[in-house]
C-alpha atoms as an extended CHARMM CRD file, in Angstrom:
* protein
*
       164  EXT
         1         1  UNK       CA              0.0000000000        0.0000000000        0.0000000000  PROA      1               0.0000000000
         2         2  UNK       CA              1.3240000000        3.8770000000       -0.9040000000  PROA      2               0.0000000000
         3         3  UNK       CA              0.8930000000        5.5650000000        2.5030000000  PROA      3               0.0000000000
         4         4  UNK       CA              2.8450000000        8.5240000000        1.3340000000  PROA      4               0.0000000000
         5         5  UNK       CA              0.1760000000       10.8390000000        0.2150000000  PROA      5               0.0000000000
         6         6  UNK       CA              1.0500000000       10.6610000000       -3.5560000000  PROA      6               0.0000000000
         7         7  UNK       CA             -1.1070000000        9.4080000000       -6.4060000000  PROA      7               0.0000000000
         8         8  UNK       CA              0.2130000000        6.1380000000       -8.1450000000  PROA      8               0.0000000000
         9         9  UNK       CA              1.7710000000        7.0770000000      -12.0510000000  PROA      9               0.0000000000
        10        10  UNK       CA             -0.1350000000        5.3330000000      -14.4450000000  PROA      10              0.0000000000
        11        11  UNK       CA              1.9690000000        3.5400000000      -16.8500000000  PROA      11              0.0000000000
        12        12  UNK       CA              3.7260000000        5.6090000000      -19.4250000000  PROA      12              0.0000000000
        13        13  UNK       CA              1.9420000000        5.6930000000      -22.5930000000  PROA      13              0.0000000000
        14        14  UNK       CA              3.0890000000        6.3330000000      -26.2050000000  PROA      14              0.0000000000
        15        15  UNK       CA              2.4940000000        9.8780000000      -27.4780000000  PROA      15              0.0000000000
        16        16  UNK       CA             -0.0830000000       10.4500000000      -30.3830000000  PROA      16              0.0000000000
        17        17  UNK       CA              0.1380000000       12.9460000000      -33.2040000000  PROA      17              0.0000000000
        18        18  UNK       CA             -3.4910000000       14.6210000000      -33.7830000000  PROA      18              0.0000000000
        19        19  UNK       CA             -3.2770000000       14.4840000000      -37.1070000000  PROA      19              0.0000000000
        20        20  UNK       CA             -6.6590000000       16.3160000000      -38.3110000000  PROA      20              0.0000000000
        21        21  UNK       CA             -4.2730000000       18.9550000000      -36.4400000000  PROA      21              0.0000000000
        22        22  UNK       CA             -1.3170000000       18.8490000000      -38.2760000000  PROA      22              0.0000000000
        23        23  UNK       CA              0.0250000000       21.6250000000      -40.6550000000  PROA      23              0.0000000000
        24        24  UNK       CA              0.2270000000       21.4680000000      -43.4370000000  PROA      24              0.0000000000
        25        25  UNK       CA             -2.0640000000       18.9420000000      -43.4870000000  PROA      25              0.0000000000
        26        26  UNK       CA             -0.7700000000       15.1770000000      -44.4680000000  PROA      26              0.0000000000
        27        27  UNK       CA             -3.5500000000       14.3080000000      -46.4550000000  PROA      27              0.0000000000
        28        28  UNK       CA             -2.3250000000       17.0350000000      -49.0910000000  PROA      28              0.0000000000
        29        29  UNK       CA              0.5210000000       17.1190000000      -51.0590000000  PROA      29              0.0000000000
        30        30  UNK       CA              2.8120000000       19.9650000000      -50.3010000000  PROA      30              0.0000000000
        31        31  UNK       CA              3.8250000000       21.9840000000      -53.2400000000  PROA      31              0.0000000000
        32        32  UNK       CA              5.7310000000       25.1240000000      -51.2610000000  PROA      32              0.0000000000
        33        33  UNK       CA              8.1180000000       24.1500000000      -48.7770000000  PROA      33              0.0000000000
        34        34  UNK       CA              6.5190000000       25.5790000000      -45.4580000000  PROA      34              0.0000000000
        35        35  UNK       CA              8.7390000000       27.5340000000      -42.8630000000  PROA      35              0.0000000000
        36        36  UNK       CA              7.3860000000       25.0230000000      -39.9960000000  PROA      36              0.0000000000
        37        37  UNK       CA              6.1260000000       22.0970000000      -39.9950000000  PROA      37              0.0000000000
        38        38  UNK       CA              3.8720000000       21.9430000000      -36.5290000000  PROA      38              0.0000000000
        39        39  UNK       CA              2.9900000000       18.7060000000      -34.8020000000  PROA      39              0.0000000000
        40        40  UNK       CA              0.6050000000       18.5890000000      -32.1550000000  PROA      40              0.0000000000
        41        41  UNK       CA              1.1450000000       15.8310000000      -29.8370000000  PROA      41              0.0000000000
        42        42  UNK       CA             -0.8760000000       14.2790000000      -27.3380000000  PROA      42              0.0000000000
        43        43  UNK       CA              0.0020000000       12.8600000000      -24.5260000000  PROA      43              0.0000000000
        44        44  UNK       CA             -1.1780000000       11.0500000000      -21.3330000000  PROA      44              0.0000000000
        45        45  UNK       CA              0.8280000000       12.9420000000      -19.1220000000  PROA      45              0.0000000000
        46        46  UNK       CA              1.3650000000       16.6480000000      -20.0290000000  PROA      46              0.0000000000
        47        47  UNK       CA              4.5020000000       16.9980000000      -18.3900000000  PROA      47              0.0000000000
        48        48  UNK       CA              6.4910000000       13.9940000000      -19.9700000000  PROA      48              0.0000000000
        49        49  UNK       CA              9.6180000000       15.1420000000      -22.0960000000  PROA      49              0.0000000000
        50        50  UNK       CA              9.3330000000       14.0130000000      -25.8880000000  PROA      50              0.0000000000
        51        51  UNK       CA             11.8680000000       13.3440000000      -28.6540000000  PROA      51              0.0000000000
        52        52  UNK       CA             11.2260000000       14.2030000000      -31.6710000000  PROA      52              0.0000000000
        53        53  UNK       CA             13.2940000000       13.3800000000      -35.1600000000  PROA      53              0.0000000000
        54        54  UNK       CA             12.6220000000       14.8450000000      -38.6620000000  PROA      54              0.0000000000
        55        55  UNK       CA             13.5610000000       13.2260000000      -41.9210000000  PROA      55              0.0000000000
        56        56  UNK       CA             13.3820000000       13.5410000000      -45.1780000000  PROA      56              0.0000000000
        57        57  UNK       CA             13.7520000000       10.9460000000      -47.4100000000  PROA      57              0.0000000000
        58        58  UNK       CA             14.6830000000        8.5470000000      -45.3310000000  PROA      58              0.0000000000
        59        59  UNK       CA             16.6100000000        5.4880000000      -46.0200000000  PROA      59              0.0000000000
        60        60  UNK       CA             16.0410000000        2.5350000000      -43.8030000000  PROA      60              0.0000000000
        61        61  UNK       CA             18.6770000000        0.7580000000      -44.9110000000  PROA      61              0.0000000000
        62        62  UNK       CA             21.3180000000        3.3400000000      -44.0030000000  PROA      62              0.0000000000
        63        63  UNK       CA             19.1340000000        5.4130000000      -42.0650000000  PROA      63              0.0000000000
        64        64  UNK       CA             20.1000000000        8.5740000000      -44.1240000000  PROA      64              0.0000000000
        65        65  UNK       CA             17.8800000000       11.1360000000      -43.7320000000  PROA      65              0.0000000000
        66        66  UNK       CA             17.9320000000       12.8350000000      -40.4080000000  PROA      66              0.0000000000
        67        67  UNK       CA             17.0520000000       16.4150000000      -40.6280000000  PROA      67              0.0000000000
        68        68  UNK       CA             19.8930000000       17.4770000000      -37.9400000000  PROA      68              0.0000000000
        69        69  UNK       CA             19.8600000000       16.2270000000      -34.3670000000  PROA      69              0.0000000000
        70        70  UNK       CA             16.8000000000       14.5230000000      -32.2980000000  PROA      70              0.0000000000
        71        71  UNK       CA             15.2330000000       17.1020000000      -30.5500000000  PROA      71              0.0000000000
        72        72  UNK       CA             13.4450000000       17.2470000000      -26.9480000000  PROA      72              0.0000000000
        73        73  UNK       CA             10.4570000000       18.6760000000      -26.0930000000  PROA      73              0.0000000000
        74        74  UNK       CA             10.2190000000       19.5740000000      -22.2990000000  PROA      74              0.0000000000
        75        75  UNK       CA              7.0320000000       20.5430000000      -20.1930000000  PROA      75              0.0000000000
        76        76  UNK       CA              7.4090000000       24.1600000000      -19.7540000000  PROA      76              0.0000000000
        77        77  UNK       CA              4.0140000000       25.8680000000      -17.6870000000  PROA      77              0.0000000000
        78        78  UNK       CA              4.9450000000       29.3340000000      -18.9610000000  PROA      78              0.0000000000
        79        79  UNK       CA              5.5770000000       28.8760000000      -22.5250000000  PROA      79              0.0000000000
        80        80  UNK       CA              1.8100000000       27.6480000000      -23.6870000000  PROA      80              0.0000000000
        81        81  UNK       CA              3.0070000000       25.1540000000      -25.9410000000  PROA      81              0.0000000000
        82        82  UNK       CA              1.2020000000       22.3220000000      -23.8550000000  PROA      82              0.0000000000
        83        83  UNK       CA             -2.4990000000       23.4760000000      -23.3820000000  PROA      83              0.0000000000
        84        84  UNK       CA             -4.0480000000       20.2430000000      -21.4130000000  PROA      84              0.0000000000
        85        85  UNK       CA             -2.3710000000       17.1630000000      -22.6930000000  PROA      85              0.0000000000
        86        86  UNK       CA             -1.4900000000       18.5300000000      -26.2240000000  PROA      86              0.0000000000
        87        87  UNK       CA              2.6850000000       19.4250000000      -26.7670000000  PROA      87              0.0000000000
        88        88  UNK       CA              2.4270000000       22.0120000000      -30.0070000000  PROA      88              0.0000000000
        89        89  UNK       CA              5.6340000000       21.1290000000      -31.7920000000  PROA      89              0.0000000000
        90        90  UNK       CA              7.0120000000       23.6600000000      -34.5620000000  PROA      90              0.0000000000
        91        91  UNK       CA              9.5370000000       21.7490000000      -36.3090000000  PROA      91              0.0000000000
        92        92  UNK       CA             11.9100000000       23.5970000000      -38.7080000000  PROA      92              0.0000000000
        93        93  UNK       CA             12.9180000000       21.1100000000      -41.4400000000  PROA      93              0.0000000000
        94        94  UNK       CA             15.9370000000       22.2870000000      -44.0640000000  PROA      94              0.0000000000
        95        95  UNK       CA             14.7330000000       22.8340000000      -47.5730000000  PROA      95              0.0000000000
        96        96  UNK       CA             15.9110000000       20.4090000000      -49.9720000000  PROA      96              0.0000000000
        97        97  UNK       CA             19.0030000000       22.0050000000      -51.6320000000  PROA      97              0.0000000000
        98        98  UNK       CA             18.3840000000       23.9130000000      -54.8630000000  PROA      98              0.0000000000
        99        99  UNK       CA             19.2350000000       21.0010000000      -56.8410000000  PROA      99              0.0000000000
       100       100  UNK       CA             16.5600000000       18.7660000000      -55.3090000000  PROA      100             0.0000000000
       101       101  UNK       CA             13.9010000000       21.2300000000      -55.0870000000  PROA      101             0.0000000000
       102       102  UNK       CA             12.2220000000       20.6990000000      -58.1580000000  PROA      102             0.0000000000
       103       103  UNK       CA             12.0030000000       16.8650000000      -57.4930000000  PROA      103             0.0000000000
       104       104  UNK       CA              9.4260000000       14.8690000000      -54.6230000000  PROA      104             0.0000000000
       105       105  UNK       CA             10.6320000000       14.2400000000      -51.0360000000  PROA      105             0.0000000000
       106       106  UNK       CA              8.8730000000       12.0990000000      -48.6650000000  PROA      106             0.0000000000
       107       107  UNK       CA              9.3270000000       14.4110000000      -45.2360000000  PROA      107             0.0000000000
       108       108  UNK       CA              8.5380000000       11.9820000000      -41.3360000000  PROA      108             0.0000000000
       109       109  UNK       CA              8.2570000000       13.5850000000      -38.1570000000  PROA      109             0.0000000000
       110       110  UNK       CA              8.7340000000       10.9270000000      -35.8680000000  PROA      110             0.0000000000
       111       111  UNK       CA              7.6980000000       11.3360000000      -31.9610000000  PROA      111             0.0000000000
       112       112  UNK       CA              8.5340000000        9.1580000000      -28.7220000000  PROA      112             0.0000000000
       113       113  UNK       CA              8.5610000000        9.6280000000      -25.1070000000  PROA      113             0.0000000000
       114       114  UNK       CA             11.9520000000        7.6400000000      -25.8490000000  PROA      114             0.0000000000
       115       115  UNK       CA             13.7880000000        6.9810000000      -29.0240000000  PROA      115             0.0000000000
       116       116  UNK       CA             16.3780000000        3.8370000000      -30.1430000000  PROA      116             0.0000000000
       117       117  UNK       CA             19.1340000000        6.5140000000      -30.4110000000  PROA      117             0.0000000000
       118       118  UNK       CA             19.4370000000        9.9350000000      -30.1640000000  PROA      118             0.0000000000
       119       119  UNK       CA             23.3430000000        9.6300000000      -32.0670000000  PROA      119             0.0000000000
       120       120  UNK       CA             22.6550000000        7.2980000000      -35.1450000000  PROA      120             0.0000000000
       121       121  UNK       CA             20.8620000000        8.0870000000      -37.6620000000  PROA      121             0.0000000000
       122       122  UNK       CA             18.9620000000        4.6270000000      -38.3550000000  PROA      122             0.0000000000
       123       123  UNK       CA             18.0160000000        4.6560000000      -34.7260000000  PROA      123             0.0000000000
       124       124  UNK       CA             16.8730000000        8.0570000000      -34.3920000000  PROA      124             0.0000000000
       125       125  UNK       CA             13.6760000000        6.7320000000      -36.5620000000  PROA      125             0.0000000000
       126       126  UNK       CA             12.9940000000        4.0210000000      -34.3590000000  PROA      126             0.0000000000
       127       127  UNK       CA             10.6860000000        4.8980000000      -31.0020000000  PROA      127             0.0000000000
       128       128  UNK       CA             11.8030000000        3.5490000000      -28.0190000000  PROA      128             0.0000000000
       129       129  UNK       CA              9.2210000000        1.4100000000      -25.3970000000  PROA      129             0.0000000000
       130       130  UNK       CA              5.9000000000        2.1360000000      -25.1870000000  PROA      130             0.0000000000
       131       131  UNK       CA              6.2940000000        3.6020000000      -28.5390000000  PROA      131             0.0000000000
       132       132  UNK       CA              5.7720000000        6.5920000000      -30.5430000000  PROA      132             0.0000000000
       133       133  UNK       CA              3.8960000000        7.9520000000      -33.9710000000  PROA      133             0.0000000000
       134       134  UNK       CA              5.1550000000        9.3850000000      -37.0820000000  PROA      134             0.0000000000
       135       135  UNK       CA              3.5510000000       11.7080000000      -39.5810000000  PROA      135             0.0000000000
       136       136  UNK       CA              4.5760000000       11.5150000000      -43.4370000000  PROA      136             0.0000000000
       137       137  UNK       CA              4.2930000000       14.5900000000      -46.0040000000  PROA      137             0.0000000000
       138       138  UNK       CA              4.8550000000       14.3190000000      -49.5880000000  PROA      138             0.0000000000
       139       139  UNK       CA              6.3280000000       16.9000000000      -50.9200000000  PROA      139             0.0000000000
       140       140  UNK       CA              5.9990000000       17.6890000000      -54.6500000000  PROA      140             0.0000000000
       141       141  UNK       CA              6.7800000000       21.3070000000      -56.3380000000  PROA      141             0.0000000000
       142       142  UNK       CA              3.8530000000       20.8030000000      -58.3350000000  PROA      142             0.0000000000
       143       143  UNK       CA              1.3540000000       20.4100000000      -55.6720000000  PROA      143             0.0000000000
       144       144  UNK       CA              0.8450000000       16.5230000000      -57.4920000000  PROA      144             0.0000000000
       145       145  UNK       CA              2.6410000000       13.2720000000      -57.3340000000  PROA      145             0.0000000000
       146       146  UNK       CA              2.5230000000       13.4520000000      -60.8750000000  PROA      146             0.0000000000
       147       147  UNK       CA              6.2520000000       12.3890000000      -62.0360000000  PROA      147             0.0000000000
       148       148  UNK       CA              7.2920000000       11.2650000000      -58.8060000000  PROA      148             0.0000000000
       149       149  UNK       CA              9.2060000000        8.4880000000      -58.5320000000  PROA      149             0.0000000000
       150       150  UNK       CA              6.4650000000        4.3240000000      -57.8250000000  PROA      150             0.0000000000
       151       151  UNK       CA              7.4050000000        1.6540000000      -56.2670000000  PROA      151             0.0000000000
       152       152  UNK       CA              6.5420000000       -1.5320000000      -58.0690000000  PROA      152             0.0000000000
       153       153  UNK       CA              7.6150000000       -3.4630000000      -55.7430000000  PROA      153             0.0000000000
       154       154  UNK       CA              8.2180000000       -6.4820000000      -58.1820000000  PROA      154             0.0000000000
       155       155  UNK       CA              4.7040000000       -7.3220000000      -58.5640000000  PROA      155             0.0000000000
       156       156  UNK       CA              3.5970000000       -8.5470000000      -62.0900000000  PROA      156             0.0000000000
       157       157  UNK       CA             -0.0810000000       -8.1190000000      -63.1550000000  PROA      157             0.0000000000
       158       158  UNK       CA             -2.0320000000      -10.8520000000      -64.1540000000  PROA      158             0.0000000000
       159       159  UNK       CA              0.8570000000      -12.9850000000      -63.0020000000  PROA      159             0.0000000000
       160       160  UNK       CA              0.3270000000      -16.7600000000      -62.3090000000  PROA      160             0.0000000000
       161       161  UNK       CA             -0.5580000000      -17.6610000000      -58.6040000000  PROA      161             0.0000000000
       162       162  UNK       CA              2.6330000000      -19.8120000000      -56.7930000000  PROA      162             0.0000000000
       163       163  UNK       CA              2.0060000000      -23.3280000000      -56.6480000000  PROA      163             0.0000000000
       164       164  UNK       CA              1.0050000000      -24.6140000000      -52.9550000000  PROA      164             0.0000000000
């Protein structure tokens, strides 16, 4: 029994990204780079520090990608970004350099209450126990995923089923 006049902690729980919140919106496809990318984040305790990682076009198999370092967002009661249990995270991404501008970028936010690693890349992507969320813009200077690069993943139409 806790006689010591404090509340149990509930277990920690992942973070979740509100996405009908998010700007610019996800469901979209960007076609101006924005200034800030913000991610509102809810949590089930307000005052838990984050990490948070941005990417863009990340490589799993390298983990290229990372938009600088993993970043931390700590509960702070006087600087409003936490109003209830939402964390308001603007998240300055770098602009694709002038050579890759004019082609599509797939851009992650990735959030956690821990991450894999905060020093390699590959890791940085990963959330830690209980887990995390990650919201995915495509970014196209058009404004359409017109002449952006599909995945075919080897699949063949109309191919023959395998044999059991």
């Amino acid at each position: 029994m806790n006689f010591s006049g404090q509340l149990p902690r509930l277990p920690e729980q992942r973070p979740s990204i509100l996405r009908a919140s998010v700007t610019p919106p996800p469901s979209v496809v960007v076609g101006s780079w924005p200034e800030k990318f913000i991610v509102p984040v809810e949590l089930s305790d307000p005052r838990s520090t984050i990490w948070y990682s941005a990417f863009v076009d990340y490589n799993p198999a390298t983990g290229a990608g990372l938009d600088g370092e993993p970043r931390t967002s700590r509960f702070e009661p006087t600087s409003g970004s936490t109003q209830g249990n939402v964390r308001l995270l603007e998240v300055l991404i770098s602009r694709p350099p002038a050579s890759d501008e004019n082609r599509c970028h797939v851009v992650e936010v990735v959030v956690a209450l821990r991450l894999k690693s905060t020093t390699d890349e590959k890791n940085a992507h990963t959330p830690d126990e209980p887990g995390g969320d990650i919201v995915t813009w495509f970014y196209s200077p058009g404004g359409n995923l017109a002449g952006c690069p599909v995945l075919d993943a080897g699949l063949v139409p109309d191919a023959e089923p395998a044999p059991p």
